[in-house]
N, C-alpha and C positions, 0 to 999 in steps of 0.2 A: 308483680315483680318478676316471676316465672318468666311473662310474657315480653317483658324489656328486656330481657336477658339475653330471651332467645331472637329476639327482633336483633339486639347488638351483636349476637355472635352470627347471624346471618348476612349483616351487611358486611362486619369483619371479612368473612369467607367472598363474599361478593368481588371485593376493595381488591383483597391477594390476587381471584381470580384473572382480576379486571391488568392489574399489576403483571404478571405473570405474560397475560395477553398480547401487554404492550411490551415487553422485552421480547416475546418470541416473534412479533412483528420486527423490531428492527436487526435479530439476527438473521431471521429469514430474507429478507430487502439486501439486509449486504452480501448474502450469497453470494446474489448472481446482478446485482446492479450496478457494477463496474465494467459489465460488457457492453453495454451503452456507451457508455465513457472513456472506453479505451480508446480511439482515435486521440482524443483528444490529452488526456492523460500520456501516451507513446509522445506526442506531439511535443508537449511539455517538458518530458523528462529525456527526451532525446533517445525513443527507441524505437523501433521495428512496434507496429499494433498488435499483430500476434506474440509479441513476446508478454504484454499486458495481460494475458490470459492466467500466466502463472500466478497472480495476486488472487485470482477465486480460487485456484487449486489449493495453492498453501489456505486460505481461507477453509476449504468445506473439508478439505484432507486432516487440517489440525479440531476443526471442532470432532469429525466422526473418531478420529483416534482416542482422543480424551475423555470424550463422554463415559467410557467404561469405568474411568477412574470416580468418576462425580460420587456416586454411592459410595464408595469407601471413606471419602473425603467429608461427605455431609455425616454421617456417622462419627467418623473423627474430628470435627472442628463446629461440630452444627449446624444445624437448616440454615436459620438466619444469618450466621457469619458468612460462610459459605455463598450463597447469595446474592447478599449484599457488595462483598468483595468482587464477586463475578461481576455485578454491573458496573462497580467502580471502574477494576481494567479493561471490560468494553468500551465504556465511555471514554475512557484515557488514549484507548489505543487508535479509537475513531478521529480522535483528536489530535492524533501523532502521526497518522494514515495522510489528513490534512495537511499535513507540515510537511511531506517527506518532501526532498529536493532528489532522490534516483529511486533507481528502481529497484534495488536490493534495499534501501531503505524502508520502502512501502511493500513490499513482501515481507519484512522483518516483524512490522506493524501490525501488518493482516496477519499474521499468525499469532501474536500477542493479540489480536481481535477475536482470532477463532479460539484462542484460551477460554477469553472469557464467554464468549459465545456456549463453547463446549458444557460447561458448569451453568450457564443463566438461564438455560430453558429445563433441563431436564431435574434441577434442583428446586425448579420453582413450581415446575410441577408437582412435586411431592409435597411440596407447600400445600398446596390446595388440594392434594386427596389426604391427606393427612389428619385436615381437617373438615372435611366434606362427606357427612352423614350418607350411607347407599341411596338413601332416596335424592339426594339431590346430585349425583354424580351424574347424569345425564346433561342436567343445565350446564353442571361444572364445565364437563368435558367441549360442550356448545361452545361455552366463552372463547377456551383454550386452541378452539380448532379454525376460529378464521382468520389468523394471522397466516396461518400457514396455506389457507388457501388465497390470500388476497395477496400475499407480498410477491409469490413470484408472478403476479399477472399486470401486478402496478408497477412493477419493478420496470420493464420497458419501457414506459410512458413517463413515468418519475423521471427513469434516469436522464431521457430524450429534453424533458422539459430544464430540468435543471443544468445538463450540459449546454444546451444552447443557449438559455434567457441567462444562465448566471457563471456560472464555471463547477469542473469538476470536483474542486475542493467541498463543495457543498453537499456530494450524496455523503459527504460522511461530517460533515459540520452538524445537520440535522441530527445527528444522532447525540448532540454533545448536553444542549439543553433536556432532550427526552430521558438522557440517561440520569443529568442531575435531580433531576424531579422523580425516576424512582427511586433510585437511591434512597433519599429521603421519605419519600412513602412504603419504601423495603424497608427501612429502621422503626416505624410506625407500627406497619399492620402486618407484618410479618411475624409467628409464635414463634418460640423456639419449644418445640416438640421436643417430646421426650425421645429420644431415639437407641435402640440396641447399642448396646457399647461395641467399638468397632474392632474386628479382627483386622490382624496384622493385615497389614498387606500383601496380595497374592502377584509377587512381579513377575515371576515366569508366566501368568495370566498376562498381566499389563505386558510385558515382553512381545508375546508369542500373539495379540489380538490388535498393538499396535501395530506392529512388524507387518500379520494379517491384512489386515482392514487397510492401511498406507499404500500395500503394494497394491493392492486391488484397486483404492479410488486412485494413484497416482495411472497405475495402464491406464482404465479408461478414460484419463483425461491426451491420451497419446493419441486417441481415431478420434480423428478429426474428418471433414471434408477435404482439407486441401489435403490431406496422406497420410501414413500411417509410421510410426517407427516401428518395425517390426523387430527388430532387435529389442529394444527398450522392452515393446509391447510382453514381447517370451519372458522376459527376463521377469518384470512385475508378475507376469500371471503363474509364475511357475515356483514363485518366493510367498505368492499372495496366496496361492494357492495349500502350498506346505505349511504352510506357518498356521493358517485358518482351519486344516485340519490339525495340526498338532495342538493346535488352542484347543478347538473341540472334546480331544480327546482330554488333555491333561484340564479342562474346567468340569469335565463328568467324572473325574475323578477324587479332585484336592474337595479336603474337607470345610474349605474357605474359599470359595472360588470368587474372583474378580465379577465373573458374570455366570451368575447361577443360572444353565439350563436348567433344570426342572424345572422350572414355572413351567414348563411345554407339557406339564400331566395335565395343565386348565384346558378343555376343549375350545373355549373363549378366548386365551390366551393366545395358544397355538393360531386358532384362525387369522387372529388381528395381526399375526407377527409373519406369517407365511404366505395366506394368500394375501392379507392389508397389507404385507412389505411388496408383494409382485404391481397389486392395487396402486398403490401411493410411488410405484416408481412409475410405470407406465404411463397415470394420469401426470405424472410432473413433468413428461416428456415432450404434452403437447403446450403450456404455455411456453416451450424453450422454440418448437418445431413452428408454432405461428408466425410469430414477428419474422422467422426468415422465411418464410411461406412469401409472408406477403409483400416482405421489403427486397428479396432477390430474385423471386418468380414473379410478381406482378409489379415491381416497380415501384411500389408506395415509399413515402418518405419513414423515419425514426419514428416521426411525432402521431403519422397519422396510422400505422402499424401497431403501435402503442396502442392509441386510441383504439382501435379494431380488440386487441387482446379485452383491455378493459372492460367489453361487456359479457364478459366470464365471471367477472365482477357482479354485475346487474343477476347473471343466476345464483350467484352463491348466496348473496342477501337476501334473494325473493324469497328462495327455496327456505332460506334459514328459520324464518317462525314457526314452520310447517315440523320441522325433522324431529322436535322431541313427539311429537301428537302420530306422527307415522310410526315414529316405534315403539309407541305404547298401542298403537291402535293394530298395524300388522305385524309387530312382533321384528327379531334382529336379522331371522332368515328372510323373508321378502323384500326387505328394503335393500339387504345387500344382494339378494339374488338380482332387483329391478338397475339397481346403482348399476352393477357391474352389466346388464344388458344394454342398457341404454346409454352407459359410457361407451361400448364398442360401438355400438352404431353411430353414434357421433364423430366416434375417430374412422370409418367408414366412411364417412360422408365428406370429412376433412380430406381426404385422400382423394377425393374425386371433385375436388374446387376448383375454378379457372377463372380467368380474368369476366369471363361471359355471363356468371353466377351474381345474380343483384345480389347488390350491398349489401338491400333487406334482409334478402334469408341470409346468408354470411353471418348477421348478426345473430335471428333464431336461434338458428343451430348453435353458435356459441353460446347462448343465455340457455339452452338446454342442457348443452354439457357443464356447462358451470354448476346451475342444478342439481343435474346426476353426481358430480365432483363434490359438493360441498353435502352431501344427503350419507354417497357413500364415507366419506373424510369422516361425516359426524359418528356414521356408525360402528366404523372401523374402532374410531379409537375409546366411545363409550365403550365398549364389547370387553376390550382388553383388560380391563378388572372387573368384571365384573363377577369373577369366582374368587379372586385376590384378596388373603385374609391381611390385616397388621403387620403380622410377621413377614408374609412377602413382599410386601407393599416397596420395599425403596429394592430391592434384589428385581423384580419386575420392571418396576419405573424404570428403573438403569439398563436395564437389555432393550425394553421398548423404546426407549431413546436413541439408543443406538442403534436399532434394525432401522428406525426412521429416517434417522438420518443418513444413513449409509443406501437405503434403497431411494431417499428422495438424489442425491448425489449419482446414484447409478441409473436414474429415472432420464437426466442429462446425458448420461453417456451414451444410454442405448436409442435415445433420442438423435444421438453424434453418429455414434456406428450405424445405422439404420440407413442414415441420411449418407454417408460414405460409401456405404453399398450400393444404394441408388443411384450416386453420381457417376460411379464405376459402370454401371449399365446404362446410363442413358442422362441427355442433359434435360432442360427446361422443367415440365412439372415431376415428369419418373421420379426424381429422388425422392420428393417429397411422399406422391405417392406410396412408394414402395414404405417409407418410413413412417405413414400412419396406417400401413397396412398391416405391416408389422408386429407394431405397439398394441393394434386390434388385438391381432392373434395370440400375444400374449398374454392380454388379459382373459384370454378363454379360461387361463387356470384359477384365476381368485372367482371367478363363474360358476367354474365344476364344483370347487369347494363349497362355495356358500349354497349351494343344488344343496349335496350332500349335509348339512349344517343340521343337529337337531332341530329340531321344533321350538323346544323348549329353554336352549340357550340365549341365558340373558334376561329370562323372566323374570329374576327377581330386583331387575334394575327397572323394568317396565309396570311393574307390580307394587313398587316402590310407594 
């Protein structure tokens, strides 16, 4: 009986997992997969292409603002209501996204998207550490981690394919039937956990980190290639800036803070949110920096630059049976010290591509980074609880959510700016160059860190 018990509460945990996996696939997908579709979308709705860009901004600008709130909110109204709800107004607003006839319409949408976006991954997360015993947290985390490496690499070729063979309305149609089907399997297999009862609300928190985090992701979405608003630019960076430290200050302070820094005394903690935020922005920089690689410097069409991205894809999956037995076998510093080597030399090598470069290796080299991308990805984010007792467990999940989302978002922009720099010094491959030479050099620091990493951090997930 023992043994049925435990076999149903395992597959239970699987079901959420799997659930979980499949909503943060289709908020990751709608990102960034309307930049495919903007020609066509401007076209329709009678505007200028670049003005189409605004629909991701309010998209990625409204989920990273919100997310902070999600923990106060699942505490207050519960895991499973909570949740559930979130997938409902995804679903709804994908489906209203379809509908819109302008374009203040369909930014209206995409922000009631990134609502529910905001709440549907990082609550669902907590679904499943919630109830997923330490030794199984490794698998957990596995499930949890390849939507976010596969959606922004299919997201080019998705969008290429569906905008051409059917119409734009459809990158967000697909998401109407997906959403109804978890929905319904949210109402199922989702507990409703017993959770801390919730302190009030901390709004000069939620004030002072939306305010923060808005001005910050709204600048970098101003450096662009074609120029830069430098007024605008000052203006964000210098409100994003104040308010970010004013948040800082008054959440190490209040005895209820919206987003509890201390979790940063976990050494595990710390690493996964500092250097894994520098990590997880950098490597998001290069499936944004490919497709225009390939489609503006060497001429490739949408469909077949896509296709090229895609097999980042072929590494993430090879690599993926391998990543739990790597870090139980060498432990959480060598995997991340090898990840973060071997991601730079890839972006290294990207930097110095040309039309003259076979196909063949072009792909190599991509099915390696993809590898090193989905090894480092897995072990960033196992690592991050893995000192996290009960009690911090939704106070963590909610900052790690938010560091993610905010450095995958700033992973585009410094992607943007890099590539702005370059074209200021020189035309044809320079830009690109310079911009994965870059993104190299930044990742020297999630490097130096994991150098430095105890030994013994993480053993008790590996030990498990």
């Amino acid at each position: 009986m023992v043994d049925v018990t435990s076999r149903i509460d395992s597959v239970r945990r699987n079901a959420v997992a799997i659930l979980v996996a499949g909503c943060f696939f289709m908020e990751n997908l709608d990102g960034t997969i309307v930049i495919t579709a903007a020609p066509k979308i401007a076209r329709d709705l009678g505007v200028a292409s670049a003005a189409v860009a605004v629909t991701v901004t309010a998209f990625l600008l409204t989920v990273a603002v919100l997310i902070p709130a999600s923990g106060w909110l699942t505490d207050r109204f519960g895991l499973r209501r909570v949740f559930s709800v979130a997938i409902a107004v995804f679903t709804l607003a994908s489906l209203l996204c379809a509908l819109s006839t302008t374009l203040p319409m369909l930014v209206g949408m995409r922000v009631l998207q990134g609502i529910g976006g905001a709440l549907m991954v990082p609550v669902g997360r907590l679904a499943v550490l919630r109830v997923t015993p330490r030794s199984g947290i490794i698998r957990a985390i596995a499930i949890l981690v390849w939507p976010g490496l596969i959606a922004p690499v299919i997201a080019p070729f998705l969008g290429g394919i569906l905008t051409t063979y059917a119409s734009w309305h459809w990158i967000f149609l697909i998401n109407v039937p997906l959403g109804v089907v978890a929905f319904v399997v949210s109402l199922r297999v989702v507990q409703n956990v017993e959770l801390p009862a919730a302190n009030s609300l901390d709004v000069v928190g939620l004030v002072s980190v939306v305010t923060g985090l808005g001005a910050l992701v709204w600048g970098s979405s101003l450096v662009t290639k074609d120029g830069i608003d430098v007024p605008a630019l000052l203006v964000a960076v210098v409100v994003g800036v104040v308010a970010t430290a004013f948040a800082v200050r008054h959440l190490l302070r209040t005895a209820a803070p919206l987003l509890d820094l201390r979790v940063f005394r976990f050494e595990s903690f710390r690493t996964a949110n500092v250097g894994g935020s520098v990590y997880r922005a950098t490597i998001s920089a290069v499936p944004f920096l490919l497709p225009l690689l390939f489609q503006d410097a060497f001429g490739w069409s949408a469909v077949n630059a896509g296709a090229a991205v895609l097999t980042l894809f072929l590494g993430n999956v090879g690599i993926k049976p391998a990543t739990t037995w790597m870090l139980r076998t060498f432990g959480f510093r060598a995997v991340l010290v090898a990840s973060n080597a071997i991601g730079i030399a890839c972006m290294v090598a990207m930097g110095f591509l040309t039309t003259a470069v076979p196909v063949l290796l072009i792909v190599v080299l991509l099915i390696v980074s993809g590898a090193a991308r989905s090894t480092g990805f897995t072990a960033y984010s196992t690592i991050t609880f893995a000192d996290i007792d009960d009690d911090d467990m939704t106070a963590a999940n909610t900052l790690n959510a938010t560091l993610q989302q905010v450095a995958t978002g700033f992973g585009v922009a410094i992607g943007g700016m890099m590539l702005a720099a370059g074209f200021a010094l020189g035309p044809g491959l320079v830009p690109y160059r310079i911009a994965f030479l870059a993104i190299a050099a930044v990742t020297v620091f999630p490097l130096v860190e994991a150098l430095l990493l105890s030994r013994h951090t993480g053993r008790q997930l590996t030990e498990a």
